[in-house]
N, C-alpha and C positions, 0 to 999 in steps of 0.2 A: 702487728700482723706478722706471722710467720709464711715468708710465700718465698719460693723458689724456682722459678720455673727453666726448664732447659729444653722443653717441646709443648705441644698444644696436645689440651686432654684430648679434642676431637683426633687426631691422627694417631696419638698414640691408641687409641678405644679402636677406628677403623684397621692400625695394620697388626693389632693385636688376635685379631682371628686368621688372619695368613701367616702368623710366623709362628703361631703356637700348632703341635703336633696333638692329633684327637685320633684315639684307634677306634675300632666298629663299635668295642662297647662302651667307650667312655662316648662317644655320639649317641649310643640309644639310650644311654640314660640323662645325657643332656637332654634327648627331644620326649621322653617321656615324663622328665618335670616342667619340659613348656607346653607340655600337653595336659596337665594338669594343671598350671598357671591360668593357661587359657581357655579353658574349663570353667575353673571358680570365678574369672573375669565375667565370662557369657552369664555364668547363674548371677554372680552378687558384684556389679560393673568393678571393683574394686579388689586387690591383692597386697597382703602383707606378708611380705618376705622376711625369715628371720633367721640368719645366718649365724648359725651356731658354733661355738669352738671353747673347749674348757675354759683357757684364763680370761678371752676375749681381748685380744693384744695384738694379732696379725692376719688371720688369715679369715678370718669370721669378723673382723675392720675393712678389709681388704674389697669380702663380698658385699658389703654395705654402701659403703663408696661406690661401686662399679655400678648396684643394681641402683642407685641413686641414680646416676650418670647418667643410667640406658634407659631408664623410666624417663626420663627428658628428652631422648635421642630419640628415641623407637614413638614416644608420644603414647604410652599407655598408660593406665591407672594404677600401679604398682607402687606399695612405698617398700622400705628397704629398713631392716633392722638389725641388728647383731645382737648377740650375747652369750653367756659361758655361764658357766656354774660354780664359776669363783669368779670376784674380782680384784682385777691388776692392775694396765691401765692399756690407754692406748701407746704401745709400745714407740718409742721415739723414732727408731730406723721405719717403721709403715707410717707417720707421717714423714719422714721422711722422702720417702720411694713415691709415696703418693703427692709431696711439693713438685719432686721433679716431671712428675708428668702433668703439670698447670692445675695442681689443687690450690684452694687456699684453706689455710689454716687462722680463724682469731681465737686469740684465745678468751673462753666466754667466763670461765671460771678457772683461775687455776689451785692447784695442786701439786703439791711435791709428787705425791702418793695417786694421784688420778686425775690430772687438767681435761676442762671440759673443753673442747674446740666447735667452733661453728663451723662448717665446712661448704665450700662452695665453688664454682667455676665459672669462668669465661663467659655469658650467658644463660646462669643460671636464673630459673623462676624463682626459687629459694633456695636455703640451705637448709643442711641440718645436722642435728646435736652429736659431736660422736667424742664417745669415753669410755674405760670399761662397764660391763653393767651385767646384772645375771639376766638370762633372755626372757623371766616374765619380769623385768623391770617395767612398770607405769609406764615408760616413753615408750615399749614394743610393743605397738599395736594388736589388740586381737579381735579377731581368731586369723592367725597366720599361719603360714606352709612352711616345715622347719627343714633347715640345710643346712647338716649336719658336714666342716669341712678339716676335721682331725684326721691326718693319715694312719688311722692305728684301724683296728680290723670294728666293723661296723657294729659287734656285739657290745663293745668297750667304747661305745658315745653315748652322750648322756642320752636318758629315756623321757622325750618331751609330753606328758601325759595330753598337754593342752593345745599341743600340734592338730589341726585338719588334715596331713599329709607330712611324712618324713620320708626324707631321701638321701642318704650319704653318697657326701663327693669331696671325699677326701684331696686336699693338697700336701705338697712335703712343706714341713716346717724351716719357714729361714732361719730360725735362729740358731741353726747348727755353725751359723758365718759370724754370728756376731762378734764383733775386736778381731775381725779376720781381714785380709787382704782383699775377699770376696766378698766380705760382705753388701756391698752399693750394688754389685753384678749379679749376688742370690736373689737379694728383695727385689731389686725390678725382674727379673727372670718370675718371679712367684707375681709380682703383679701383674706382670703379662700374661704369665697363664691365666689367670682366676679374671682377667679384662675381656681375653680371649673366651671364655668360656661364660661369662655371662652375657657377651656379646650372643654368643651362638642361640642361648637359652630365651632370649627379649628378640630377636630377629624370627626363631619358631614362631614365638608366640605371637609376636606379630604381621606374620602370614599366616595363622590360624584364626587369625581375628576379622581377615579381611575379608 
């Protein structure tokens, strides 16, 4: 087992929407994809999230994880998936950033080139599978809502033909830090926001549920 821990997921998830900064429209388009979440919840009880990003290594891992977390927190029927349109692996500093916030990590299969990890928490119902993979990989559930989170201009992300709903929400990429000084302080700063922000998206949702 690869496990690390240096705070409790649950605190780090609750003080991740206070410390993260959200302007007018990065909030209206947080609540108009939980407004849309919880939409296809009321029609079809159930949502697959599929968090998209080219190599599928950080930041489309990152949303995977978190929308895991908050589907267990918030108690809704959401599962959570990633994937890119190349595969790499799950890049070692985002498990990383995500031990130190009380993830666990087993490794289910490894790989030089792509280890399969089982991932779980604290009180976790279950876990689940996370590695690189392209987003219509067999394990990403469909018909899913794609969330698209490459920070490059929204013409220049991939075109999900098989998405019910696409929404880019772009992050900045850590690995500008990596073999840097900064690096431990870019990744958790990026997992805070993207914890923050999923947080915000499963809290809509689940006050439009009630």
């Amino acid at each position: 087992m690869i496990h690390t821990t240096v705070t409790s997921t649950k605190n780090f998830f609750e003080n991740s929407i206070k410390n993260i900064s959200l302007d007018t429209d990065r909030k209206t388009l947080l609540a108009k994809i939980a407004d849309t979440i919880a939409k296809e919840l009321q029609e079809n009880k159930v949502v697959n999230l599929n968090f998209i990003c080219t190599h599928n290594s950080r930041r489309s891992q990152l949303g995977q994880v978190w929308g895991y977390y908050a589907a267990q927190y918030f108690d809704v029927n959401i599962n959570a998936f990633s994937g890119g349109t190349e595969v790499t692996a799950f890049f070692r500093n985002t498990v990383k950033t995500l031990q130190s916030v009380g993830f666990n990590f087993d490794v289910e299969d490894f790989s030089h080139q792509n280890p399969k990890y089982s991932i779980s928490f604290e009180g976790a119902e279950k876990s689940i599978l996370g590695f690189s993979k392209v987003f219509d990989d067999p394990q990403n559930n469909q018909p899913f809502l794609a969330i698209t989170t490459c920070n490059n201009a929204d013409e220049n992300c991939p075109f999900i033909p098989s998405a019910l709903h696409r929404f880019h929400l772009p992050f900045v990429d850590p690995k500008h830090s990596d073999g840097s000084d900064l690096q431990d302080e870019t990744y958790l700063k990026t997992n805070e926001q993207i914890a923050g922000e999923v947080y915000f998206i499963f809290s809509e949702v689940k006050k439009l549920m009630a």
